[in-house]
C-alpha positions as CSV (number, residue, x, y, z in Angstrom):
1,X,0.0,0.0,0.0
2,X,1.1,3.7,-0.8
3,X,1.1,5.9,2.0
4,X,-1.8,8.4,1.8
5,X,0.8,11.2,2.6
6,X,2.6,10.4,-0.3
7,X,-0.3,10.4,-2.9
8,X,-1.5,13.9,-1.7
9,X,1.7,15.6,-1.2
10,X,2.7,14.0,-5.0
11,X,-0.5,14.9,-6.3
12,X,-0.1,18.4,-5.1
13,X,3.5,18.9,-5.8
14,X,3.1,17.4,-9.8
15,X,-0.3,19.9,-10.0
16,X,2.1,22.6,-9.2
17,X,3.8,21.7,-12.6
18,X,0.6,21.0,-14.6
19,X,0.7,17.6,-14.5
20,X,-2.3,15.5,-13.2
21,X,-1.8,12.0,-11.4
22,X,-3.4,9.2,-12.2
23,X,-4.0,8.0,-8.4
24,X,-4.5,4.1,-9.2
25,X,-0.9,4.2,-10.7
26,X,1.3,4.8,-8.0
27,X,3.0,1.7,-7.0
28,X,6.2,0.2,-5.0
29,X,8.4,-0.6,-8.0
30,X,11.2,-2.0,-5.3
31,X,12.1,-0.7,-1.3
32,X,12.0,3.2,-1.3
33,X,11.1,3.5,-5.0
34,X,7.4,4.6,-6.5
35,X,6.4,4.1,-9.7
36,X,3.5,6.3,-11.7
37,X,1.4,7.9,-14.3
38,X,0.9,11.6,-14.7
39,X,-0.5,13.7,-17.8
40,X,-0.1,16.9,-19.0
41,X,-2.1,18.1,-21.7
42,X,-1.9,15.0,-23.9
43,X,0.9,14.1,-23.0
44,X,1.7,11.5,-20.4
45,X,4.7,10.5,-18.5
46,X,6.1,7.5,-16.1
47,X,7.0,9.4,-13.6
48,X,10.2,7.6,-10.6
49,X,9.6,8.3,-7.0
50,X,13.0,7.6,-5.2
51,X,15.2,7.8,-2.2
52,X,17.7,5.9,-4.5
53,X,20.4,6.4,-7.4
54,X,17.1,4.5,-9.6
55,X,16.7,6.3,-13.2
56,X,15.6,5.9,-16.4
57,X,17.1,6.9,-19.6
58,X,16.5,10.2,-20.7
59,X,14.0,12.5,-18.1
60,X,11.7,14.6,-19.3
61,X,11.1,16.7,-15.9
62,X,13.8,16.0,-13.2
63,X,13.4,17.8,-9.9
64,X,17.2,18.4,-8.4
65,X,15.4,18.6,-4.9
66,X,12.6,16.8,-2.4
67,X,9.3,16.7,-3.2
68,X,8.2,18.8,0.0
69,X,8.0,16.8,3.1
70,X,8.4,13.5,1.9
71,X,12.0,13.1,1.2
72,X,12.0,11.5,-2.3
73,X,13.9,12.9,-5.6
74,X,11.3,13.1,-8.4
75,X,12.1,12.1,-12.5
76,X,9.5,12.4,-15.3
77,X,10.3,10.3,-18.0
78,X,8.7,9.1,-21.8
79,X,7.8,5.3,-21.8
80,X,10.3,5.0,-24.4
81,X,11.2,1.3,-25.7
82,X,14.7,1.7,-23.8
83,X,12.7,2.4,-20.9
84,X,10.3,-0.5,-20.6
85,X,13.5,-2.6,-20.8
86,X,14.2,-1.4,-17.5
87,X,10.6,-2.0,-16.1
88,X,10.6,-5.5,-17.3
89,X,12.8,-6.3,-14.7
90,X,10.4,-5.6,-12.2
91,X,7.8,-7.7,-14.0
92,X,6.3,-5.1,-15.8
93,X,5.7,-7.3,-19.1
94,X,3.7,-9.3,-20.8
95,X,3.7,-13.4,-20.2
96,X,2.2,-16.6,-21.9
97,X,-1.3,-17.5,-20.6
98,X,-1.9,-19.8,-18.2
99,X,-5.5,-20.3,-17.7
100,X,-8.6,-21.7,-19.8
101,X,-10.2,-18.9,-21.0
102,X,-8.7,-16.1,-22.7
103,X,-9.7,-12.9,-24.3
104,X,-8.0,-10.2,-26.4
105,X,-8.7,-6.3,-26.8
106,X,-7.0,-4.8,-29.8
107,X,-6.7,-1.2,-29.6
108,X,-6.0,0.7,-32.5
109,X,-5.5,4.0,-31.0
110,X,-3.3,3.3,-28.2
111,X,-5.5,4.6,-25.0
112,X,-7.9,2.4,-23.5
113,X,-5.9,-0.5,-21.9
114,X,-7.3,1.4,-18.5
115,X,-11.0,0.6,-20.1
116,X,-10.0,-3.0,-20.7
117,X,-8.7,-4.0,-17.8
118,X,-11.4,-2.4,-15.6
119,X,-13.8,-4.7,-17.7
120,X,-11.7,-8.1,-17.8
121,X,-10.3,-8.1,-14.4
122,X,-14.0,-8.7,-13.4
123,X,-14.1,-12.2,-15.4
124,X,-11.5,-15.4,-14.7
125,X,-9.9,-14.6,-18.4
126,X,-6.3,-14.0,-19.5
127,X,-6.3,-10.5,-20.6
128,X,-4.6,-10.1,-24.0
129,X,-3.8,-6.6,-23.8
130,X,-1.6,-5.9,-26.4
131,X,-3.3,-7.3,-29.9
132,X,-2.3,-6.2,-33.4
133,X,-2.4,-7.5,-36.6
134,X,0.2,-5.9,-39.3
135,X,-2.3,-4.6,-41.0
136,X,-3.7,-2.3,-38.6
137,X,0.1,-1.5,-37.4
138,X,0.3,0.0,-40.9
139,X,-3.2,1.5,-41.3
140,X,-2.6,3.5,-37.7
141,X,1.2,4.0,-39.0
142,X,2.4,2.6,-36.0
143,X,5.0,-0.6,-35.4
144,X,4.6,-3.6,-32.6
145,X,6.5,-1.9,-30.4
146,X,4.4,1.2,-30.1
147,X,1.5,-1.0,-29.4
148,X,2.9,-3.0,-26.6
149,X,4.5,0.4,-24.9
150,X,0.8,1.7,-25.3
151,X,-0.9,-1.2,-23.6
152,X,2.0,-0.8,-20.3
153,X,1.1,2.6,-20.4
154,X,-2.0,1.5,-19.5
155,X,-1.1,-1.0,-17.0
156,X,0.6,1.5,-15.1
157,X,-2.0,4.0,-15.1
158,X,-4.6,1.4,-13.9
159,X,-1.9,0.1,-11.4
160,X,-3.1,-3.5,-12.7
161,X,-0.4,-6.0,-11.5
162,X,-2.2,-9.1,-13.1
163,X,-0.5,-11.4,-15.7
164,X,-1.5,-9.9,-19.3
165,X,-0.4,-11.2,-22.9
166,X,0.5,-9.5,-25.8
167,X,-0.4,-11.2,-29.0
168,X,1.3,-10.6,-32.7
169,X,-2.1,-11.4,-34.6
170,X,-2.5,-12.4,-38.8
171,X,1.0,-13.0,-38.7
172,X,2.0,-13.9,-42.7
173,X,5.4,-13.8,-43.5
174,X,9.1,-13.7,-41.7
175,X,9.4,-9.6,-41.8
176,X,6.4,-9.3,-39.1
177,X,7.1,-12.3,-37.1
178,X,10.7,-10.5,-36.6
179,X,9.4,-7.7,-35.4
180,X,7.0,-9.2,-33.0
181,X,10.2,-11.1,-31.6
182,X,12.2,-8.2,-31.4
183,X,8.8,-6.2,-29.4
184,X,8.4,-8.6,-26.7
185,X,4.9,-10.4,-27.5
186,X,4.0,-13.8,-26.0
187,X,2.1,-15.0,-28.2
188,X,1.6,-15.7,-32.0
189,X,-0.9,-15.9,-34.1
190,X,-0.3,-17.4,-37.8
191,X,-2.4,-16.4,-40.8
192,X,-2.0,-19.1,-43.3
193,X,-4.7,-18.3,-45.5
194,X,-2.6,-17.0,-48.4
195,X,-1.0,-20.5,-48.3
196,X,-4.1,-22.6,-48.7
197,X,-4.1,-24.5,-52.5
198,X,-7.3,-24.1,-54.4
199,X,-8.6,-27.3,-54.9
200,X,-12.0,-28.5,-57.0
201,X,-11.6,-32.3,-57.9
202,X,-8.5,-34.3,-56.8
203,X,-6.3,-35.9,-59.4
204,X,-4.1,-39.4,-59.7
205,X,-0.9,-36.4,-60.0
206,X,-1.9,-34.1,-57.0
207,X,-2.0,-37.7,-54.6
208,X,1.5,-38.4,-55.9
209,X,2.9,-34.8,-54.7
210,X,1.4,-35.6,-50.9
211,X,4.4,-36.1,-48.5
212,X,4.9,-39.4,-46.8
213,X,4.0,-38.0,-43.3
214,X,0.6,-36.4,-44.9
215,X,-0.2,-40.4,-46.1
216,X,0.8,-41.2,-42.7
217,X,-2.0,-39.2,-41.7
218,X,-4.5,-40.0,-44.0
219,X,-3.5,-44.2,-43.2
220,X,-4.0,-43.5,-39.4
221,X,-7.2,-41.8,-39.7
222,X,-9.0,-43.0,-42.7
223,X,-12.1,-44.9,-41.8
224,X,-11.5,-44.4,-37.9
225,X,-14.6,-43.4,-35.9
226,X,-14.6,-40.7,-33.2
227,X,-17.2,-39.9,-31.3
228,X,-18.5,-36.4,-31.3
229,X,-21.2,-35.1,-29.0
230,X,-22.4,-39.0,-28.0
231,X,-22.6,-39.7,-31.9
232,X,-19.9,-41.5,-34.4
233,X,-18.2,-39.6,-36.9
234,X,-16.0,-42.2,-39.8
235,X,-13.7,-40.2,-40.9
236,X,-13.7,-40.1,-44.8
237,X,-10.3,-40.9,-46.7
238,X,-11.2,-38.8,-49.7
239,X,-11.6,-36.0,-47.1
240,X,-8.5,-36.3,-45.8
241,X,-6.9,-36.3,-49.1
242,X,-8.4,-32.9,-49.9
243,X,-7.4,-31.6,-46.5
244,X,-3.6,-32.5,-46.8
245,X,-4.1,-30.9,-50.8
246,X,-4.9,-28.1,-49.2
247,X,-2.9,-27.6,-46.1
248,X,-0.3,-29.2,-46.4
249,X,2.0,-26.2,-47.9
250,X,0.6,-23.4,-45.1
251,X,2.3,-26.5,-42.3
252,X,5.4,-26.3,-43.8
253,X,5.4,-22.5,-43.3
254,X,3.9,-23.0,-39.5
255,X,7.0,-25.5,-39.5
256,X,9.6,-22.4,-40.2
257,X,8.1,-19.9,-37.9
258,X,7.8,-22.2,-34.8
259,X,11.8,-22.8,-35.6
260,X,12.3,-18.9,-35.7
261,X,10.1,-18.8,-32.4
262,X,12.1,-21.6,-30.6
263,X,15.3,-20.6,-31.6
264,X,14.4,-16.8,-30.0
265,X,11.5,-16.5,-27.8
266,X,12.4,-18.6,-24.5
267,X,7.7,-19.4,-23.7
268,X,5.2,-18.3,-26.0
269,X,1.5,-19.1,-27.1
270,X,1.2,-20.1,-30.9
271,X,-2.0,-20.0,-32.6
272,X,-2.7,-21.5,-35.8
273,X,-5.9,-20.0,-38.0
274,X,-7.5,-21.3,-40.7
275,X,-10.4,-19.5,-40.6
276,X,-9.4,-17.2,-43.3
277,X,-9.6,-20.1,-46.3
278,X,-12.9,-20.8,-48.4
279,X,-14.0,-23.5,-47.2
280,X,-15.9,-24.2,-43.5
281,X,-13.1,-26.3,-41.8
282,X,-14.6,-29.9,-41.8
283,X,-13.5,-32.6,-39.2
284,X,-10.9,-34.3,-41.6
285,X,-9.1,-30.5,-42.2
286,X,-8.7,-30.3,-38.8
287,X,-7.8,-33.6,-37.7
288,X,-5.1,-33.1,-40.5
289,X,-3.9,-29.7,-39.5
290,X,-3.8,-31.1,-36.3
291,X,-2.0,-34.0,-36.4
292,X,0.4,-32.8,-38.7
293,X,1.9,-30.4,-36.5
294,X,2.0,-32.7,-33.6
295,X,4.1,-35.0,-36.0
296,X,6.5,-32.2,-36.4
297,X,6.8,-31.7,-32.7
298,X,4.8,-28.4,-33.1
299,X,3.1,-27.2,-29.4
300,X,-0.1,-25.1,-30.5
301,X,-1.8,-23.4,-28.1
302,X,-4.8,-23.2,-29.9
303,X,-6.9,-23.2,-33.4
304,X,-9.1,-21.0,-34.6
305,X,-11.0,-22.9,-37.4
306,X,-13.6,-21.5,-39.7
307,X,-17.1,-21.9,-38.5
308,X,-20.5,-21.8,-40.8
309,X,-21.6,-18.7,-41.4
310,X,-20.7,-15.2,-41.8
311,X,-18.4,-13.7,-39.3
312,X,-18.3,-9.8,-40.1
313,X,-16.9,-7.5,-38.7
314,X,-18.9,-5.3,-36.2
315,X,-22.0,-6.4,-36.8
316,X,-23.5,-10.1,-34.5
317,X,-23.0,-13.9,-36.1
318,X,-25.0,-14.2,-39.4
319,X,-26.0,-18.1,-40.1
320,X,-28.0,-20.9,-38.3
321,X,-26.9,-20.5,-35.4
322,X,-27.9,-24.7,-35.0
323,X,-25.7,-25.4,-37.6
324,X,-22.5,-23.6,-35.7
325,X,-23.2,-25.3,-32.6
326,X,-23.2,-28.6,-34.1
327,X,-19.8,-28.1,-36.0
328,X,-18.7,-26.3,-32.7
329,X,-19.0,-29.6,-30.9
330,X,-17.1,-31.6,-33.5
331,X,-14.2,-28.9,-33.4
332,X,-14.1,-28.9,-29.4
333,X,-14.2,-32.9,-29.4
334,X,-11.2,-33.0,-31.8
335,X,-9.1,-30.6,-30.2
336,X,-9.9,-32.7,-27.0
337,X,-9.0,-35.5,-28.3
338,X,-5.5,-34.5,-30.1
339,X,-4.2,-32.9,-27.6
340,X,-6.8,-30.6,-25.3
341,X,-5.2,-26.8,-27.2
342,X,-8.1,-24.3,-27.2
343,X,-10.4,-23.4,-30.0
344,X,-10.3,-19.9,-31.0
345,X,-12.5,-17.3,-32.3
346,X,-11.6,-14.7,-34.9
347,X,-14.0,-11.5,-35.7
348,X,-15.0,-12.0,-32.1
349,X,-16.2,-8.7,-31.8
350,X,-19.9,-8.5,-31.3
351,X,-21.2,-12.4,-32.0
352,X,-23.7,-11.5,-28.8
353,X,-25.9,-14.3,-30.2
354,X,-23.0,-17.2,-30.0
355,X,-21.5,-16.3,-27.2
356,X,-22.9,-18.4,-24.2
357,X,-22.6,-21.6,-27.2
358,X,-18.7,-21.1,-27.8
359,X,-18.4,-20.4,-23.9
360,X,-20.9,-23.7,-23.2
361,X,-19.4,-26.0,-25.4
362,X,-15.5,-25.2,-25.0
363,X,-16.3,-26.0,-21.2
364,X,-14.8,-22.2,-21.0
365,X,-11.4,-23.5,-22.5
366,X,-11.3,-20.6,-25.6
367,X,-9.2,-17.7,-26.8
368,X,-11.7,-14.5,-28.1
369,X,-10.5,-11.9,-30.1
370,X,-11.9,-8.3,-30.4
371,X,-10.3,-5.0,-31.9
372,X,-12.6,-3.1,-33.9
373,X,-15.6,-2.5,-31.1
374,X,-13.0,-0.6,-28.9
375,X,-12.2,1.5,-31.8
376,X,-16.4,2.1,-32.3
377,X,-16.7,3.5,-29.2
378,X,-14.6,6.0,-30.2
379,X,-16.8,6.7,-32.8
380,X,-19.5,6.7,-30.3
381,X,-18.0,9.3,-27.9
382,X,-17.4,12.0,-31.0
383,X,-20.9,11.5,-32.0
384,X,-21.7,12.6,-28.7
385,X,-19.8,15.5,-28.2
386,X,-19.0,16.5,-31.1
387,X,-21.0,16.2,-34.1
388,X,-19.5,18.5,-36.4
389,X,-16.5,16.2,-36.4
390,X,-18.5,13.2,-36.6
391,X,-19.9,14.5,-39.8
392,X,-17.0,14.9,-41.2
393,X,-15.8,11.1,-40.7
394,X,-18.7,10.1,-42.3
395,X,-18.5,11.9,-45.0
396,X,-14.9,10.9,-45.4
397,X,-15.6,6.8,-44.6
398,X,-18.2,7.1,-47.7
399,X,-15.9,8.8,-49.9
400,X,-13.2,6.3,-49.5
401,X,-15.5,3.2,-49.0
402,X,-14.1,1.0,-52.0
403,X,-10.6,1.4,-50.9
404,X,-11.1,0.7,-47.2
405,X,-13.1,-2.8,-48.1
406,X,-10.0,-4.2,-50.0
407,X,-8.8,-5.4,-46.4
408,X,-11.7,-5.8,-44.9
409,X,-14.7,-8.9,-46.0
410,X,-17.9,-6.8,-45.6
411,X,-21.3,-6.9,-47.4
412,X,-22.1,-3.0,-47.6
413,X,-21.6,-0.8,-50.2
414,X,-21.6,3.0,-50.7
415,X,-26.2,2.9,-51.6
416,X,-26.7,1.5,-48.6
417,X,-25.8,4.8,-47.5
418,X,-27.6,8.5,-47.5
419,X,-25.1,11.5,-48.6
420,X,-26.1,12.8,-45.3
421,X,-26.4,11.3,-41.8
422,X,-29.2,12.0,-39.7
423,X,-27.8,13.8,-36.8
424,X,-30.7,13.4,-34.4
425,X,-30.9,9.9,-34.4
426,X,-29.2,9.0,-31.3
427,X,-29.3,5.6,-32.3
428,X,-27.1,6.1,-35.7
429,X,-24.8,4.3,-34.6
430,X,-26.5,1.1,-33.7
431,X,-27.2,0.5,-37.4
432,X,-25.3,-2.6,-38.7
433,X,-24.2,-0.5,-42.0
434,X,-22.6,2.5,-39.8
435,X,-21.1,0.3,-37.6
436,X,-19.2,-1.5,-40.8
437,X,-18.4,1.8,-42.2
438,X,-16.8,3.3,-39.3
439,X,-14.9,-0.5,-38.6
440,X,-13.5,-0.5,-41.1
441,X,-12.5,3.5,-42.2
442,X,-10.5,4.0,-39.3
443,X,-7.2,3.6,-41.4
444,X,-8.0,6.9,-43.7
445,X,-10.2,8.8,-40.8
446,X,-6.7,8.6,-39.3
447,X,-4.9,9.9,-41.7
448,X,-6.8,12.7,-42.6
449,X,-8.5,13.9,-38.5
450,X,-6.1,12.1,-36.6
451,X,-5.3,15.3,-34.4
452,X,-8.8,16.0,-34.3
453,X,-9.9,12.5,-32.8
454,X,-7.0,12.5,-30.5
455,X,-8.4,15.8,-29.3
456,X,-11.7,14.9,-28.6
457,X,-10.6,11.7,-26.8
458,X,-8.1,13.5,-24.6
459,X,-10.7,16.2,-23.7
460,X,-13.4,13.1,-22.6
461,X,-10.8,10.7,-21.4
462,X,-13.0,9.7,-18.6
463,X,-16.5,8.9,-20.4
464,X,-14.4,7.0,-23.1
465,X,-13.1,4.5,-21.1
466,X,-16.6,4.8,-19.4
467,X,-17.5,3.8,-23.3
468,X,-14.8,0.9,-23.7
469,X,-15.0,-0.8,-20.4
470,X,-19.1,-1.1,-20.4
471,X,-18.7,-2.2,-24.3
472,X,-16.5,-4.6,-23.2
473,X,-18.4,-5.5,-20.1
474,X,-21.3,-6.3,-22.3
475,X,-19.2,-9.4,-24.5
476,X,-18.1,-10.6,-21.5
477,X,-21.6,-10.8,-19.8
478,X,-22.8,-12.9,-22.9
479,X,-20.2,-14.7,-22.6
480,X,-20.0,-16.1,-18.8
481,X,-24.1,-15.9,-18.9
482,X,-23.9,-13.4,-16.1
């Protein structure tokens, strides 16, 4: 505990200089040392407490003498990547997961870990605090390290002490994965989509190309029966064939990362998705995928296959919602079978309806992912206070519409759209169509209002993370059916 003394003589003493403490933040970083979070203007700062010879690299603010009264030497310093090295010494990092059920909060703008954890410290899940794909690094123009130093930004400032991960999500090629390494994250999450062959009809030649541990597979399991949900499944050879057709190429490059990560990263979490491909992933494709990564010696911490129905992106779980919970069970009683690794879900962001199913059946053993509703509420604060700005996003989202649904697998298009918004309905934002438009614009709304946003954000810092944490809040109700 903090002496009280200390808080309100700090908290006087940084007012003094026009910065503001965060209160939660100050912590004992080590015996006579403090640790905490102050802000001025924008602008915020890890500020040392000390009786010691304890700095970091490069103050911003240093104060030669006391802080009145309490006998400590004060430095103000930027969370600078040099400078987090330092903290990780005193545990101030992110770690591999340890429990069943996990759940990660991408954050494209780099302020609401505060609003995540105050929401996910309420549920028994893993936080995943720092989660970024590479392309929303390079939509936001940012790099893996900026995310994780934003996400223990806000670990200080919330004075969370929890274990947290940090995840380098849709990880496609060697550049990224480097990257990731060199940040720090614990965990990994590989995109093999682009690897997947196109298959229609399987030939005499394509069987002959199929590696000897891929016929392994397909000898072991052809025919076998397994039971799913107190039923038999045989699994079909011809199946299987397909499968290794059509994954077997994306393993051999799930092969070459896990080398990279073993050879440089001492404990991580790798994930493997396949929900990105054409094709719903049957029982043989995973069984296969599966398998042949446990042949290779490859530790997967979990799968994310691709489920029945359409999972876009802001918007709930479009499909029979039967029809997922039966595959869900076949998925869950494979991955139990071969080797208990979670089952992951991708696009998590707002699939209220499937929620309690993917919690039920999983026996609370998943990994969810969100990103893009964080961002929303954004969205949802400028609308509230500032609609002149808000009008202006829209109209720039509709004007660059085409380009911003290259990266992005959504069913709207610029006529489902009127050339101006309707203002007064306080409900705008509820509609399936805005809520796609804004998901996915945030790369060129960036661009072109960043400072604006930023503004708006910093001037109603409190009722946005009121925004984030109760969006949150809401997933994870659905969720643990509370």
């Amino acid at each position: 505990m903090v002496e009280k003394g200390i808080l309100e003589k700090l908290t006087d003493f940084l007012l003094n200089h026009s910065f503001v403490l965060y209160p939660n933040s100050l912590r004992k970083l080590k015996e006579d040392t403090y640790i905490f979070v102050a802000k001025k203007d924008a602008d915020k700062k890890i500020g040392i407490l000390t009786k010691e010879n304890f700095k970091l690299s490069s103050p911003y603010f240093a104060e030669d003498k006391n802080v009145k009264e309490i006998d400590f030497y004060l430095n103000l310093y930027p969370l600078s990547f040099e400078n987090y090295l330092i903290l990780k010494n005193f545990g101030i990092s992110p770690t591999p997961c340890r429990q069943k059920s996990s759940f990660g909060t991408g954050d494209r703008l780099g302020l609401v870990t505060p609003a995540h954890i105050v929401a996910l410290k309420e549920y028994p899940v893993f936080p995943v605090l720092a989660q970024q794909s590479p392309r929303e690094l390079e939509k936001t123009h940012r790099d893996f390290k900026d995310a994780l130093l934003k996400v223990i930004l806000g670990v200080l400032e919330a004075g969370y002490t929890g274990e947290f991960g940090a995840d380098a999500d849709h990880i496609k090629d060697e550049k990224y994965l480097l990257r990731a390494i060199e940040a720090g994250y614990t965990m990994y999450t590989l995109d093999v989509s682009e690897l997947l062959t196109k298959i229609s009809d399987i030939s005499s030649n394509q069987v002959m190309q199929i590696s000897p541990q891929s016929k392994e597979i397909i000898e072991a399991f052809k025919g076998k029966k397994i039971s799913i949900s107190e039923e038999e499944y045989t699994i079909r050879e011809d199946e299987l064939y397909k499968s290794a057709l059509i994954y077997e190429k994306a393993m051999n490059f799930v092969e070459k990362v896990y080398s990279i990560l073993k050879e440089k990263v001492k404990d991580f979490d790798l994930e493997i998705s396949i929900d990105e491909g054409e094709k719903d992933t049957t029982v043989e494709d995973h069984i296969f995928v599966a398998e042949y990564l446990h042949k290779k010696g490859i530790d997967f911490w979990s799968l994310a296959p691709k489920f029945p129905g359409e999972f876009q992106k802001a918007i709930d779980y479009k499909g029979d919602i039967n029809k997922f919970a039966v595959e869900l069970k076949k998925h869950y009683a494979i991955s139990q079978q071969l080797g208990g690794y979670k089952l992951s879900l991708h696009s998590g962001s707002d699939k209220f309806s499937i929620y309690e199913i993917f919690s039920e059946v999983t026996q609370h053993s998943f990994h969810i992912k969100t990103s893009g509703t964080s961002w929303l509420q954004a969205v949802n604060l400028i609308f509230e206070k500032d609609k002149k700005l808000f009008y202006e996003l829209y109209k720039i989202a509709l004007d660059n519409l085409e380009e911003s649904k290259k990266a992005y697998k959504v069913l709207i298009d610029k006529d489902d759209f009127a050339e101006e918004p309707n203002l007064e309905n306080a409900q705008i934002l509820s509609q399936p169509e805005i809520k796609q438009l804004f998901h996915i614009s945030y790369g060129v709304l960036l661009d072109e209002k960043k400072e604006e946003i930023y503004d708006v954000l910093d001037k109603y810092e409190e009722e946005h993370y009121q925004f984030v944490s109760a969006n949150i809040k809401n997933h994870l109700e659905k969720i643990f059916n509370k």
